[in-house]
N, CA, C and O of each residue as an XYZ file, in Angstrom:
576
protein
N     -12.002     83.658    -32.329
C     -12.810     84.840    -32.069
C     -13.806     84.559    -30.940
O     -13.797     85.164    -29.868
N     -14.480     83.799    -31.201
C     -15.039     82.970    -29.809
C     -14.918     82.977    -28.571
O     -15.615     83.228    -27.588
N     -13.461     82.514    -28.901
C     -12.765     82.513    -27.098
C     -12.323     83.757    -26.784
O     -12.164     83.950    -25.579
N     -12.070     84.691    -27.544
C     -11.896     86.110    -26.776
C     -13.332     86.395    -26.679
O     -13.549     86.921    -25.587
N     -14.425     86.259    -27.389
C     -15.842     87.302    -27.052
C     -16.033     86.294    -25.596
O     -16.130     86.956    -24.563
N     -16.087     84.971    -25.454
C     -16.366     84.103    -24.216
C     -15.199     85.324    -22.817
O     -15.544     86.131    -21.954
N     -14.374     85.021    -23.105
C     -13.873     85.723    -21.973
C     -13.693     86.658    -21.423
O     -13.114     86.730    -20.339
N     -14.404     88.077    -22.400
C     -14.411     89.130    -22.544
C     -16.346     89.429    -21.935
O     -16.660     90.466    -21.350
N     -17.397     88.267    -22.258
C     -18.178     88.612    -21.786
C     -18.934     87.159    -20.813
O     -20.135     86.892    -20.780
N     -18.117     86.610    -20.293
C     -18.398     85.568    -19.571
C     -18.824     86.026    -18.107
O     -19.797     85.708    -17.423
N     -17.613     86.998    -17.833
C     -17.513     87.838    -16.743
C     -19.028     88.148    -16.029
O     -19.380     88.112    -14.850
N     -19.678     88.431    -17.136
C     -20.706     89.601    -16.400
C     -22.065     88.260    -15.849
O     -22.919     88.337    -14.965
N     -21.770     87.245    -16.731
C     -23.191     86.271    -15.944
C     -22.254     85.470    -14.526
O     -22.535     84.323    -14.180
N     -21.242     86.218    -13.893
C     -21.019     85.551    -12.859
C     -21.823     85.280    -11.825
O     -21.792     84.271    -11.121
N     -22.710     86.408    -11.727
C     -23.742     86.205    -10.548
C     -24.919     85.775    -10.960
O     -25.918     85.982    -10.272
N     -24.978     85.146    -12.083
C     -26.273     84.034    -12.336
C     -26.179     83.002    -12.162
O     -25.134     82.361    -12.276
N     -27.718     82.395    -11.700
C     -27.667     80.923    -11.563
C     -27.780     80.297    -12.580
O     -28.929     79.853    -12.603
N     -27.057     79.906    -13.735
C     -27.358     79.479    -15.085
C     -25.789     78.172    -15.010
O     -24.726     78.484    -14.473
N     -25.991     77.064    -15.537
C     -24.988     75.924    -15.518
C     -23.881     76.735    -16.761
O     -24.104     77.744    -17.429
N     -22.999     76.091    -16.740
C     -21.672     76.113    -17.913
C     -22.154     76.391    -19.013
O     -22.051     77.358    -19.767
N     -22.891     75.106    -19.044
C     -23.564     74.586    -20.539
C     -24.693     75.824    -20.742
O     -24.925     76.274    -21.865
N     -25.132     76.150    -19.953
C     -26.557     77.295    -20.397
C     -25.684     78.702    -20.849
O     -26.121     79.322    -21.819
N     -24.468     79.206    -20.166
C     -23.501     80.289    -20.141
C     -22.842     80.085    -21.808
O     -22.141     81.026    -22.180
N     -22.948     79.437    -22.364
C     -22.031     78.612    -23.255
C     -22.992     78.728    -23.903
O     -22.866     79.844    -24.408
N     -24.480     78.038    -24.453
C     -25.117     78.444    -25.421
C     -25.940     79.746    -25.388
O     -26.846     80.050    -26.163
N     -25.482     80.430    -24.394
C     -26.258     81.755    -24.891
C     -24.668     82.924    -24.998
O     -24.673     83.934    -25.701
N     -24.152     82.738    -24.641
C     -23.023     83.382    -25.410
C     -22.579     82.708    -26.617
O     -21.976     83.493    -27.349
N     -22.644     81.800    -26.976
C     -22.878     81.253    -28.610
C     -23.427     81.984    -29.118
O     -22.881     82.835    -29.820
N     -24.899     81.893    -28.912
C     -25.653     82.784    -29.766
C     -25.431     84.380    -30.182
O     -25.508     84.992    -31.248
N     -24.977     84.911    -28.214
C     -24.761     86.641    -28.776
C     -23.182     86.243    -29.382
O     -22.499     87.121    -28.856
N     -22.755     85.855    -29.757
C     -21.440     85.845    -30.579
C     -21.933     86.205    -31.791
O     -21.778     87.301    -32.329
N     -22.687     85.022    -32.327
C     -23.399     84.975    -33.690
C     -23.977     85.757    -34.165
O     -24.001     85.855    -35.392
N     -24.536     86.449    -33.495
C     -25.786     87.500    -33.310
C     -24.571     88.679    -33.755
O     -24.678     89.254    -34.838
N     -23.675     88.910    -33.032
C     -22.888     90.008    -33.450
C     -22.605     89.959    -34.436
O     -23.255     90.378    -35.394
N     -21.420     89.364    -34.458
C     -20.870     89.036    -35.876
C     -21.786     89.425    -37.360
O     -21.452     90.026    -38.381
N     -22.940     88.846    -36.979
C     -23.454     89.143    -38.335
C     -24.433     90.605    -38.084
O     -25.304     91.198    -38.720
N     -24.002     90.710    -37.285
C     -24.675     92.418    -37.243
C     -23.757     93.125    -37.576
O     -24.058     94.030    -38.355
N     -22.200     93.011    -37.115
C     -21.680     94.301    -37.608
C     -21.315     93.878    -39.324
O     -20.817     94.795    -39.977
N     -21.487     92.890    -39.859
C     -21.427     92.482    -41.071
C     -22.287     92.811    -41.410
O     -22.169     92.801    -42.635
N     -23.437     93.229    -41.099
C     -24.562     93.742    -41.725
C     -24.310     95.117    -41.764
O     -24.214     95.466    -42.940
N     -24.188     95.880    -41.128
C     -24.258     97.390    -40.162
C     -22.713     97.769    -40.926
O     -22.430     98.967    -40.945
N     -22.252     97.319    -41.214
C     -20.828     97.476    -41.987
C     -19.647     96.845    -42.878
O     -18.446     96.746    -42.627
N     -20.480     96.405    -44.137
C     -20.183     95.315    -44.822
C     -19.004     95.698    -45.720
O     -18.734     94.928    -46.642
N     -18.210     96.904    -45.536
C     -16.794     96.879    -46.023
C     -16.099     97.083    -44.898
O     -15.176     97.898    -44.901
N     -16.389     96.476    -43.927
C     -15.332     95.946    -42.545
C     -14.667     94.980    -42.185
O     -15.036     93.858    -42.529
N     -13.772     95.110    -41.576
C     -12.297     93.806    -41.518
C     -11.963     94.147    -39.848
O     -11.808     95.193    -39.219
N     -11.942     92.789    -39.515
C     -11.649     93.079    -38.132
C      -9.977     92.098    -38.198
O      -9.815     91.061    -38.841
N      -9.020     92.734    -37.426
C      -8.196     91.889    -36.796
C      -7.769     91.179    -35.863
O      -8.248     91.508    -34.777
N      -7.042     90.310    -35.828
C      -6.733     89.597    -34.478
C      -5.472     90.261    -33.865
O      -4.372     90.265    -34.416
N      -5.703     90.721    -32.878
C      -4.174     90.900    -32.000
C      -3.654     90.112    -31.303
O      -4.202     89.462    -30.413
N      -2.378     90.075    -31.674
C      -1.298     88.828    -31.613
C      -0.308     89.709    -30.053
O      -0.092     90.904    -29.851
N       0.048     88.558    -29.287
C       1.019     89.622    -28.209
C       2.149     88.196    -28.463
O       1.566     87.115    -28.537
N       3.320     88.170    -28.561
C       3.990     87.184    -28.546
C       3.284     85.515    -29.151
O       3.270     84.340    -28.782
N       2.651     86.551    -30.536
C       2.348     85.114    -31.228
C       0.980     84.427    -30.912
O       0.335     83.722    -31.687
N       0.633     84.790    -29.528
C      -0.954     84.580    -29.127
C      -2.013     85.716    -29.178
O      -1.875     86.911    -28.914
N      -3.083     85.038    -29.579
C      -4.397     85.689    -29.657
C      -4.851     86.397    -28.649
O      -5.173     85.725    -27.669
N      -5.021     87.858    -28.546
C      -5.295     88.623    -27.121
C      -6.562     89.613    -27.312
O      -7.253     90.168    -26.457
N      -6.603     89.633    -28.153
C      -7.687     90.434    -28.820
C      -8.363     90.880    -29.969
O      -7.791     90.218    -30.835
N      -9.280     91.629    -30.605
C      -9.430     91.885    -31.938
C      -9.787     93.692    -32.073
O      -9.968     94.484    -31.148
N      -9.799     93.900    -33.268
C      -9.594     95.596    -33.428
C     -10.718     95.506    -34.802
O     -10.265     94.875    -35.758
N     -12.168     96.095    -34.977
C     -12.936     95.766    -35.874
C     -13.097     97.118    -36.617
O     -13.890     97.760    -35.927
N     -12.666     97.987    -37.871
C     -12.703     98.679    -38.271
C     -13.354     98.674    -39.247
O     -13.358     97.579    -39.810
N     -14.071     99.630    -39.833
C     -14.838     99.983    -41.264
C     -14.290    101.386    -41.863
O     -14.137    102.440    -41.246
N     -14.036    101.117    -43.234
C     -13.949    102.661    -43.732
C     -15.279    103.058    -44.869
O     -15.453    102.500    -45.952
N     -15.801    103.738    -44.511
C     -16.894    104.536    -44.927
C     -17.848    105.645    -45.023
O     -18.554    106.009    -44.083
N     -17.845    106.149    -46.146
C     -18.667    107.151    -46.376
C     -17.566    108.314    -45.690
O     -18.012    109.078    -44.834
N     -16.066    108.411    -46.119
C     -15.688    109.656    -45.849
C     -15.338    109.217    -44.184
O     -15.586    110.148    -43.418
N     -14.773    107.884    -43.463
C     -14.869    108.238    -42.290
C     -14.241    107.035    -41.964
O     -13.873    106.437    -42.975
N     -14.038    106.579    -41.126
C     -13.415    105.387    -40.198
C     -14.064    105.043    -38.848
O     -13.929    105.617    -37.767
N     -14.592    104.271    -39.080
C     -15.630    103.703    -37.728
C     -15.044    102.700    -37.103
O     -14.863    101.624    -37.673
N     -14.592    102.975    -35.577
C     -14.079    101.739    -35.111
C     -15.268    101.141    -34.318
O     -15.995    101.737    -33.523
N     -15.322     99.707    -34.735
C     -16.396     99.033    -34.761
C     -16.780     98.622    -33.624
O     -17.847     98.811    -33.040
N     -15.585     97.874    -33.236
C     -14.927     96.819    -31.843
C     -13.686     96.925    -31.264
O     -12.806     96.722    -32.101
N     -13.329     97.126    -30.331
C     -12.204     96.590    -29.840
C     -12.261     96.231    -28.584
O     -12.949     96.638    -27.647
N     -11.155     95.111    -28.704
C     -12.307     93.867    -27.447
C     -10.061     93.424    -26.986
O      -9.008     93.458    -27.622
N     -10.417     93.146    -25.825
C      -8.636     92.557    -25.088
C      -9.190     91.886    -24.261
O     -10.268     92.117    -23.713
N      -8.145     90.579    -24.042
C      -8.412     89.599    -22.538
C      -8.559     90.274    -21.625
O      -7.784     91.205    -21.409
N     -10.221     89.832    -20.351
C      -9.624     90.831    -19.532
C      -8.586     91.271    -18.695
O      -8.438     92.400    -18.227
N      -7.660     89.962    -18.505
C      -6.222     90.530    -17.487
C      -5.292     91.036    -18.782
O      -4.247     90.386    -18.768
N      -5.315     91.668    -19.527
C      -4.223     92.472    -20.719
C      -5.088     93.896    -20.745
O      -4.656     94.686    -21.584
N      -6.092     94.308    -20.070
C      -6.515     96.010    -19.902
C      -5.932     96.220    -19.511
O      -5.214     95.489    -18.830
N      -5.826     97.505    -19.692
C      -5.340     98.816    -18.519
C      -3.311     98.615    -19.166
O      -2.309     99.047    -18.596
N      -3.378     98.031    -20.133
C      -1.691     98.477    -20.469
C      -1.113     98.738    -20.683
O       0.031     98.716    -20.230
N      -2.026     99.613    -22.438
C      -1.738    100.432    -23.181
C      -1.686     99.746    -24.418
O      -1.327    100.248    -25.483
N      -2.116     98.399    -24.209
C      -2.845     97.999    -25.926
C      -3.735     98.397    -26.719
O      -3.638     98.565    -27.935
N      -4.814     98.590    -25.896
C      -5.765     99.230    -26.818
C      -5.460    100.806    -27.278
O      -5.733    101.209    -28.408
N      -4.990    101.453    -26.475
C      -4.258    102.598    -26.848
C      -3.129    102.309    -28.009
O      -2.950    103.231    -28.805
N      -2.837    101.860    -28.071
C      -1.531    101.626    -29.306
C      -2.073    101.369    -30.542
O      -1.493    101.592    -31.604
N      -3.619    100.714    -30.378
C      -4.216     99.938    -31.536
C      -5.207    101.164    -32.045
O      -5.585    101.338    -33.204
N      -5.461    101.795    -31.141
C      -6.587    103.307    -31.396
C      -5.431    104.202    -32.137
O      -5.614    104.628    -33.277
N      -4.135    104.472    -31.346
C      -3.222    105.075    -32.120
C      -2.854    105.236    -33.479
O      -2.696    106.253    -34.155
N      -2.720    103.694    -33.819
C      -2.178    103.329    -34.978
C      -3.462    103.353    -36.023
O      -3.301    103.361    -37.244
N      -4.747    103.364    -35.386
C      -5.981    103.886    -36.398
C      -5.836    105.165    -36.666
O      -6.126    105.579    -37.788
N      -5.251    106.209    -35.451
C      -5.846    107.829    -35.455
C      -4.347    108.450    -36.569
O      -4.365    109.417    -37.330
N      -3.216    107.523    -36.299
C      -2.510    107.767    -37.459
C      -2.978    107.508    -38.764
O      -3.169    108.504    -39.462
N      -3.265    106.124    -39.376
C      -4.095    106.095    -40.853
C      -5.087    107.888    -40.894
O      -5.042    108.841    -41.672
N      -5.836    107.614    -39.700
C      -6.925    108.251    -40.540
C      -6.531    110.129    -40.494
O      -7.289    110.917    -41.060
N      -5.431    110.550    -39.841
C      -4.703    111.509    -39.818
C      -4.040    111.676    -41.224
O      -3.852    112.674    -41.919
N      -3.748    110.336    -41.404
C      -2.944    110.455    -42.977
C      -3.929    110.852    -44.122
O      -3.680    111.652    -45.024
N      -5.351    110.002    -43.890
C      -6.570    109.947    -44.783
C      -7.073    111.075    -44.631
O      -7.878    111.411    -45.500
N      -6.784    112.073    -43.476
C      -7.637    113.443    -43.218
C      -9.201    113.055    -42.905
O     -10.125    113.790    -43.254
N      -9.326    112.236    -42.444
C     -10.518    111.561    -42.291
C     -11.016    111.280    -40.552
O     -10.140    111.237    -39.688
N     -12.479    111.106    -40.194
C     -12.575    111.439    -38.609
C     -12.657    110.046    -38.554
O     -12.805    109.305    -39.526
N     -12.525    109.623    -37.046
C     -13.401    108.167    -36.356
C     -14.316    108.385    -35.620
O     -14.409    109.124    -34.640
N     -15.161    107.582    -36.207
C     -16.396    107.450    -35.079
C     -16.506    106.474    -34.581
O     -16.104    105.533    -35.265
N     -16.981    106.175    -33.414
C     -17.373    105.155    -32.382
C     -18.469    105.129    -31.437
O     -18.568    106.121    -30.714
N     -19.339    104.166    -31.291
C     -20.419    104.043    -30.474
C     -20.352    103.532    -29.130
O     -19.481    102.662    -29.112
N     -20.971    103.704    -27.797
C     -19.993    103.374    -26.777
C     -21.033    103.309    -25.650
O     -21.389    104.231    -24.917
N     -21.482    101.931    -25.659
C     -22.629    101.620    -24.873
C     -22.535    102.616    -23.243
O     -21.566    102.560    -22.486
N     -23.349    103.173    -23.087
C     -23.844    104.280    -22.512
C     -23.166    103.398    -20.866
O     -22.140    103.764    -20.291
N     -23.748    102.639    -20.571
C     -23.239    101.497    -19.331
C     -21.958    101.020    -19.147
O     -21.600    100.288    -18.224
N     -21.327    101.417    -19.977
C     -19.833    101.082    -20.081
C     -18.855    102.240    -19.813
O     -18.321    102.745    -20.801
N     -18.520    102.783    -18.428
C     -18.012    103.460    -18.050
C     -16.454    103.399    -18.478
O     -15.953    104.408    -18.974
N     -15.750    102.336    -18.312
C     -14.578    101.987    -18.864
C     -14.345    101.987    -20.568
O     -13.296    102.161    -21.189
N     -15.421    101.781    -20.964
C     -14.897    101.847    -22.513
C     -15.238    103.719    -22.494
O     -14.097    104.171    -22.582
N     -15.941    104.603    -22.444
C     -15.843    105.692    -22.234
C     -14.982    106.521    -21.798
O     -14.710    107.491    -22.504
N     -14.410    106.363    -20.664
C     -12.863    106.730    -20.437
C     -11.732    106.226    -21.442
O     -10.672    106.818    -21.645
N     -12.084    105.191    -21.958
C     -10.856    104.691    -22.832
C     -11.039    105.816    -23.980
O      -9.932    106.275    -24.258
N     -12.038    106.389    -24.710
C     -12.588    106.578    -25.694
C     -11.795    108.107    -25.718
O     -11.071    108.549    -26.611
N     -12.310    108.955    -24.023
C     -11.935    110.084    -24.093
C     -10.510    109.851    -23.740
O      -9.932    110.822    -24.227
N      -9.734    109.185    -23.230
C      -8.276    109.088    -22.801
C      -7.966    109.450    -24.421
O      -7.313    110.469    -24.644
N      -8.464    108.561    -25.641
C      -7.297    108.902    -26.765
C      -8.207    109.969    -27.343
O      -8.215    109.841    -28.568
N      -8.632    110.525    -27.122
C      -9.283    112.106    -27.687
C     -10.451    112.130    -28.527
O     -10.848    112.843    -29.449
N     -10.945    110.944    -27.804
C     -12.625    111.255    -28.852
C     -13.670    111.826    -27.582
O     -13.840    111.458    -26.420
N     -14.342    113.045    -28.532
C     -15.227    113.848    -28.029
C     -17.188    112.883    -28.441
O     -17.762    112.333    -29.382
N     -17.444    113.259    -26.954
C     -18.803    112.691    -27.167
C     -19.449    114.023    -28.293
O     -19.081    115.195    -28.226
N     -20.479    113.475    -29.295
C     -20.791    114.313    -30.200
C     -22.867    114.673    -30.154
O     -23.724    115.502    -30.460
N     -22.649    113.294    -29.518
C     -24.162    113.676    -29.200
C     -24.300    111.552    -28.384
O     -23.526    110.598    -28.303
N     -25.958    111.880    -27.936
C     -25.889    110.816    -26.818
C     -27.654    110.205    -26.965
O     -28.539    110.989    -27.307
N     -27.865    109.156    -26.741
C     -29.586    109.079    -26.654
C     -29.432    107.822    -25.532
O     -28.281    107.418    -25.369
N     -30.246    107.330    -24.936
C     -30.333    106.749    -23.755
C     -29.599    105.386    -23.497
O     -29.574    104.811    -22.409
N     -28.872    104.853    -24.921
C     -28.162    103.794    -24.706
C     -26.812    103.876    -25.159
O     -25.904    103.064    -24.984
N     -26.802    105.099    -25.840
C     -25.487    105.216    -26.296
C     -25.005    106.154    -26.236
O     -25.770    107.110    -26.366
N     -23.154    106.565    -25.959
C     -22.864    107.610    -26.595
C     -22.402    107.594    -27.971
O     -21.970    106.510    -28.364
N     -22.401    108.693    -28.893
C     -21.753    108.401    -30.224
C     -20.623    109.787    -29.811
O     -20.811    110.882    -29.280
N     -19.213    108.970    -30.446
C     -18.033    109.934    -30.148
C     -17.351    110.067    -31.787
O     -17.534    109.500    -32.864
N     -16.568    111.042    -31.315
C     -15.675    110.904    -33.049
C     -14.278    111.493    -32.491
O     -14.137    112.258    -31.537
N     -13.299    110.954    -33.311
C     -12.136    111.775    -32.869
C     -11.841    112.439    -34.766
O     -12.151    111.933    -35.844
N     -11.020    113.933    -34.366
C     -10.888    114.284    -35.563
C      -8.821    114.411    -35.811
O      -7.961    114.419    -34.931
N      -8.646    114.496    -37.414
C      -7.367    114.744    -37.221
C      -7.080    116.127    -37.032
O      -7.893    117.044    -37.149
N      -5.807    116.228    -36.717
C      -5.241    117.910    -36.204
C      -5.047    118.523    -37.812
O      -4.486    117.963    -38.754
N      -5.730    119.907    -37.780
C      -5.389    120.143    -38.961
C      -3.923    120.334    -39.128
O      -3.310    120.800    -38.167
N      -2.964    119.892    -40.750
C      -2.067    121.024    -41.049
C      -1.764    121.838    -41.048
O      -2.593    122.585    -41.567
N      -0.491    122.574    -40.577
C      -0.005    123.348    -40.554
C       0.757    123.896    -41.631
O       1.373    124.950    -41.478
């Protein structure tokens, strides 16, 4: 889990002057720091590992609660975006919770232009917004 959050957010201290070793214990820490936040923030949640030919490529962090399905996380190497994994993995949530008749919600750091497009590509509507976040939900289609 580690080595995908490392490579997934290593990226962004490229233009700091900080050694290996300094990059390395402070992404330690926000690892840690997460982890036990969304374990806090959502303590009947299970995250998975996504496997592509047997290797570790990413994880998919879901909660079901209170009438709803919150996708927590979803995190991919960055050269495996843009392929239609994470779409397949949002899919295969918006089916469960289509089956459950139940909505998803998701939070979607306001600065993150790309996870926002991802969000509205599979049909979640922003529902409301405050200066760091958007909060989105996707709903199922009613029966016919």
């Amino acid at each position: 889990m580690y080595d995908l959050y490392y490579a997934v957010r290593a990226p962004e201290f490229a233009t700091t002057a900080i050694s290996e070793a300094q990059k390395q214990e402070i992404l330690r820490q926000q690892f840690r720091l997460q982890m036990g936040s969304y374990a806090a923030q959502f303590p009947n949640s299970c995250y998975h590992i996504v496997l592509l030919d047997g290797t570790p490529v990413g994880r998919l962090w879901v909660a079901l609660q209170d009438g709803e399905y919150h996708l927590v996380d979803i995190a991919l190497l960055p050269n495996l975006r843009s392929k239609g994994i994470g779409s397949v993995l949002v899919q295969r949530l918006q089916a469960d919770a289509q089956q459950a008749k139940l909505p998803i919600r998701s939070t979607v750091f306001r600065f993150n232009p790309g996870s926002l497009r991802f969000h509205q590509r599979n049909g979640f509507k922003i529902v409301r917004e405050d200066p760091m976040n958007y909060y989105m939900e996707w709903h199922p289609a009613p029966l016919l």
